[in-house]
N, C-alpha and C positions, 0 to 999 in steps of 0.2 A: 231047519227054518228058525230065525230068529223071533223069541216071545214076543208078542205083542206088548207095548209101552215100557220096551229096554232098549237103549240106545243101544245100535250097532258098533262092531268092536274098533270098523274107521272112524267111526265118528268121535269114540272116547280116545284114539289115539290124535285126531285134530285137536282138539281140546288141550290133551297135555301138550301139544307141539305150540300149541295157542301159549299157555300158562307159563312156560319154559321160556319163551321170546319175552316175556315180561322182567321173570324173576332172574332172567342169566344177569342182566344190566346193572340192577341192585346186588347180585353178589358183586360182579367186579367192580363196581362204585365201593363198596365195603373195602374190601382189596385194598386200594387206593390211597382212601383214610385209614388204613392200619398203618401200609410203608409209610404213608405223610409223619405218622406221628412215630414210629417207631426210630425214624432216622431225622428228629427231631425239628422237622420244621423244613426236609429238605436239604440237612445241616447249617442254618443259618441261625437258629438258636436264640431268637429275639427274644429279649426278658425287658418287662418294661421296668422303666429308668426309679419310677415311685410307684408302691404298691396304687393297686385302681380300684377303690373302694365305694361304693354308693350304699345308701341306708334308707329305705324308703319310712317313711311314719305313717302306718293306715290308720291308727287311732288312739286318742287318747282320753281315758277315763279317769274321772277326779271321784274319790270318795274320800270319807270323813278323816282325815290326817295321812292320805295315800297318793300317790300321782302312780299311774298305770299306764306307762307306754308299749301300743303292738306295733313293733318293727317287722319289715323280714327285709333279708339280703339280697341287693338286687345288683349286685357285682357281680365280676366272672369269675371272684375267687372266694374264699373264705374267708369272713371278720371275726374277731374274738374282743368283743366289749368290753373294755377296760375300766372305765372312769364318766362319771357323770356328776354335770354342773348345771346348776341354777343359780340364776342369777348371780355368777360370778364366787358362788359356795361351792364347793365341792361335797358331798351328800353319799353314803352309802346307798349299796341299793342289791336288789336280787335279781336275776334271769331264767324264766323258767323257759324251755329245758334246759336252755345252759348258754354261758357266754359266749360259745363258737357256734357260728351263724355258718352255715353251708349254703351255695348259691341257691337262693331263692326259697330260704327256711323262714318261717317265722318264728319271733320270738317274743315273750312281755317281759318289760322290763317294771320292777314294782321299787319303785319310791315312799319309806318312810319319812313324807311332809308334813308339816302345821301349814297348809295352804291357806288362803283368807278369801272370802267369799268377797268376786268381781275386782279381784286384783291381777294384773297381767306379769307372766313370767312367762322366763327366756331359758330352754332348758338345752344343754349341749350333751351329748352322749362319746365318749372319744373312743378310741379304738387302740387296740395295740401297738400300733404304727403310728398313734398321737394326731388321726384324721378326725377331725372334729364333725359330726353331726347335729346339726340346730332346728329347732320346731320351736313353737310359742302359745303359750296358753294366753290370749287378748282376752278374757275374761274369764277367770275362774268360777267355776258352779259346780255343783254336784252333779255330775251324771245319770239320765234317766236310767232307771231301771225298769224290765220286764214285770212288768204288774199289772190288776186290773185299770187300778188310775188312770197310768199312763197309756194305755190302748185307746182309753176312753176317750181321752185330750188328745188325741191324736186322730184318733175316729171321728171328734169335734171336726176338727182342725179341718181335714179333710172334706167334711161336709160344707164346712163354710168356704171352703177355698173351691171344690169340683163341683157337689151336688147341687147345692143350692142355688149359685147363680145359674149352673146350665141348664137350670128346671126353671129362674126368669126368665132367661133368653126365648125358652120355649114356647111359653106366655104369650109371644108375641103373636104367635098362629094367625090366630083367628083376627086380629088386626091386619096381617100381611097380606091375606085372602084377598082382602078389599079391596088390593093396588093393581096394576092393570099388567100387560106383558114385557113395557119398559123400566117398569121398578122390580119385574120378579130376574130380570137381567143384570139389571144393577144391586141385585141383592146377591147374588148367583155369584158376580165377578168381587164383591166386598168381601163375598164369602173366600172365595181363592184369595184374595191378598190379607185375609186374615191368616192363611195356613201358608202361604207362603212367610210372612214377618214370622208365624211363630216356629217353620223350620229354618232359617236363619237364624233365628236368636236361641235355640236348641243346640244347635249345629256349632254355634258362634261358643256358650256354654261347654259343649261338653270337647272342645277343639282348648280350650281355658286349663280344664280340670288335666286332660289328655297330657299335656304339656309338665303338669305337677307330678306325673308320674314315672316309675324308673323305668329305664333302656328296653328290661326284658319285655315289659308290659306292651310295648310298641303301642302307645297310647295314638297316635294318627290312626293305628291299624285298627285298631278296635272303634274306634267313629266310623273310619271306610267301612268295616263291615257290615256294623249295625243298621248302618243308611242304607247300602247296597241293597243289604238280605231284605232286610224290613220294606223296603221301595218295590223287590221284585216276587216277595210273597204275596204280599197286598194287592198287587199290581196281577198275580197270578187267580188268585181269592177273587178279585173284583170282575174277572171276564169268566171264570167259571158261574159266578152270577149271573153275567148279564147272559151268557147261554142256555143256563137256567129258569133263570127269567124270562118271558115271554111277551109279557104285554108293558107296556110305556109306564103303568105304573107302577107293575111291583120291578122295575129296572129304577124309578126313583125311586124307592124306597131302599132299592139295595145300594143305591150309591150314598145317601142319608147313615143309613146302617155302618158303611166305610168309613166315614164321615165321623160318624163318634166312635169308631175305633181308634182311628186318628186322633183323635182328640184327646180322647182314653190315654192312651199311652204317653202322647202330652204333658197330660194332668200328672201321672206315675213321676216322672220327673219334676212336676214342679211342688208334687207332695216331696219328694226325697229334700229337694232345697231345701223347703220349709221344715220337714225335721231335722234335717242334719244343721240345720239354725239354732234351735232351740238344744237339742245334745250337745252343742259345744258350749253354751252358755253365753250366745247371744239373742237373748229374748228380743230385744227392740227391731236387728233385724228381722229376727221371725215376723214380726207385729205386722213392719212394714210389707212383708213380702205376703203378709196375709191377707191384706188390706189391699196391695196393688193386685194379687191373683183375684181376687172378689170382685174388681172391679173390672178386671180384664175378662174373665171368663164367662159373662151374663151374654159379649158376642157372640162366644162360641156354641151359646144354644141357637141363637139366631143361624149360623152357620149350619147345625144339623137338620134344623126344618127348610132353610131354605129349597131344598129341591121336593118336599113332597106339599108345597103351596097349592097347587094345583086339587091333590087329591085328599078324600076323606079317611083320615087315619084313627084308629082307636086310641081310646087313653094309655090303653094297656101298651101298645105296638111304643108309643110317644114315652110312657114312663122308663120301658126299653132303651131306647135308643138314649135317654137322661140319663140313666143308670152307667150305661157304658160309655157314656163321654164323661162322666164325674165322680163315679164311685173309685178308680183308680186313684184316683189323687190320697183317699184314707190306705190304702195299699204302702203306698207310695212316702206317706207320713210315718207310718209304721216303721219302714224300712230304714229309710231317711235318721228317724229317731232315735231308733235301738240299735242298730247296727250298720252303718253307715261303712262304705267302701269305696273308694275311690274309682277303681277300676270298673265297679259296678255301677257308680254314678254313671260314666261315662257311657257303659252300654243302656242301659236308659236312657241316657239324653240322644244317643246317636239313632234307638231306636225310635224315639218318639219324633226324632228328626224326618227320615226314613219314610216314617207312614205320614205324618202331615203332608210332606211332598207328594207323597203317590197320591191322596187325595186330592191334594192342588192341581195334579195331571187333570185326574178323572175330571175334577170341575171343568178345565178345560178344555177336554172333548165334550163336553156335555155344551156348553158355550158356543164351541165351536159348530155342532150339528144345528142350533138353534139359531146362529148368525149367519148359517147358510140361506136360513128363511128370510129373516127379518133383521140386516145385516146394521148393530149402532153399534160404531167403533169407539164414536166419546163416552157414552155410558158405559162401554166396558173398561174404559181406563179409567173413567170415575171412580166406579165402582173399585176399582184393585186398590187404585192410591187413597181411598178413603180407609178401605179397610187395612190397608198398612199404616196410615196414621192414626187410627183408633188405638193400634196396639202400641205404638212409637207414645203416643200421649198419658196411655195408661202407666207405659213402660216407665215413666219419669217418676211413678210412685214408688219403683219397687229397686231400682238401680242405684 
């Protein structure tokens, strides 16, 4: 007799006949690409005409008589860095770990400069093959460094830019209560076409950066994903909720709670803009982008209270829900500041893309259920196209 809780001996031969129909496919796909490559191309033997050289620039660091370029190789063959020019000088320099760059190696290249503080230079890197790479320092500065200070200014930064206004917006509470069931709609729908403008212009952002980025990176793909995944997590989280949930109000509150997670991750991205503003040595834009997030983000507390107008919520529950629609942004500034990455911007911005959308959904079933009651169609277009142009109006401070 067979022991109780041991798979029988058919069953573990289904299995490997299971496993084997899988992995036969993949050996002979291997197979395949050996002869392809062994009889070189199918014997057609195409070598392209000029070497195919790309050189991505993730970052660049200025200190006190030094220029610090991080490269890595995002060709489909090997570079071996030759020669480096500024400003039309040619300039010694070092490579650590060495001037041959393997696909998709990184490598810094370190520059002995007398650089001058908010002067702009134009630096070229050549290549063995005499392929020229160019990047540009449009305002020379010294580079933040990892320190107390600077956490601190940045921790600023991000309170003024996430915390603070999404803790005005919220403010508004106990004013909003007063208005009647045609203004808590048209607040509802301003609310949706505030998170719709702001995945758009996320989406619009990180589709910008995507584009600055090399071949491997498949920078389109890396937006698609982060939208997709981030859309259908959210979107997964938000009805696990609502089955959760039970009664009318804690399902408003959990759609509130979506709500500044969306926002949250938002803010993450518009912290990284604003520090990676400030690390390259463009203060004024920072100023300006500080200035326009301050004034655009005071709607986005308005945004997360809207749907629990109705109900009596705690401070505590409220400081919650503030914290996670704006403390991302000091996250986000950190990141932004000290270490800035392109690739990474991008999954940020797609991810904050992502979840603003799914919460624009939710809002819209939420709309949707309540205009089966009480059906105003002007107010609900009101309501969107004002809260698209609130952000369009802000957006003229910061672009």
């Amino acid at each position: 007799m067979q022991p109780a809780g041991h798979p029988r001996p058919q069953t573990i031969a289904r299995r490997g006949g299971t496993w084997a129909l899988f992995i036969i496919p993949v050996i002979l796909l291997a197979g395949v690409v050996a002869v392809f490559l062994r009889t070189n191309g199918a014997g057609l033997n195409v070598e392209p005409a000029a070497p195919i050289e790309t050189l991505e620039f993730e970052r660049t660091i200025l200190r006190a008589g030094v220029i610090e370029l991080h490269v890595r190789n995002t060709s489909p063959q090997e570079i071996t860095l030759a020669q480096v020019v500024i400003n039309d000088a040619i300039f010694p320099f070092t490579v650590s770990p060495g001037a041959e760059l393997a696909r998709l190696r990184r490598a810094v290249v370190t520059i002995e400069y007398p650089w001058t503080q908010a002067v702009a230079y134009q630096i070229t890197l050549f290549s063995s093959s005499s392929i020229p790479f160019k990047t540009e320092i449009p305002v020379a500065a010294e580079t933040k460094t990892v320190s107390t200070g600077t956490l601190l200014s940045f921790t600023l930064i991000g309170l003024y830019v996430g915390v603070i206004p999404v803790f005005l917006g919220m403010f508004w509470l106990p004013a909003l209560r007063q208005l009647g069931a045609r203004w808590f709609m048209f607040l509802m729908a301003m609310t949706g076409g505030l998170l719709i403008y702001l995945g758009i212009d996320a989406t619009s952002e990180a589709l910008e950066i995507a584009g600055e980025l090399g071949g491997p990176f498949q920078g389109i793909g890396l937006v698609g994903i982060g939208v997709v995944a981030t859309f259908m997590l959210l979107d997964a989280i938000g009805r696990r909720q609502t089955s959760v949930a039970r009664g009318e109000t804690a399902q408003r509150f959990a759609l509130a709670s979506l709500i500044a997670v969306g926002i949250g991750l938002h803010n993450l991205g518009e912290g990284l803009a604003i520090g990676a503003a400030y690390s390259v040595g463009a203060a004024a834009l920072g100023t300006f982008l500080v200035i326009g997030f301050i004034l655009q983000n005071i709607t986005e507390g308005l945004g997360i209270v809207a749907p629990i107008l109705k109900d009596q919520t705690s401070l505590s529950s409220l400081a919650w829900l503030g914290l996670i629609g704006g403390a991302p942004a000091i996250a986000g500034g950190w990141i932004g500041g000290l270490s800035y990455s392109k690739p990474l911007a991008v999954v940020f911005l797609a991810i904050g893309a992502g979840a603003v959308f799914e919460v624009a959904y939710e809002i819209a079933k939420l709309i949707q259920k309540d205009a089966a009651k009480r059906p105003m169609p002007l107010t609900i277009f009101a309501g969107v196209t004002v809260g698209m142009l609130l952000l369009y109006v802000t957006g003229l401070l910061i672009k």
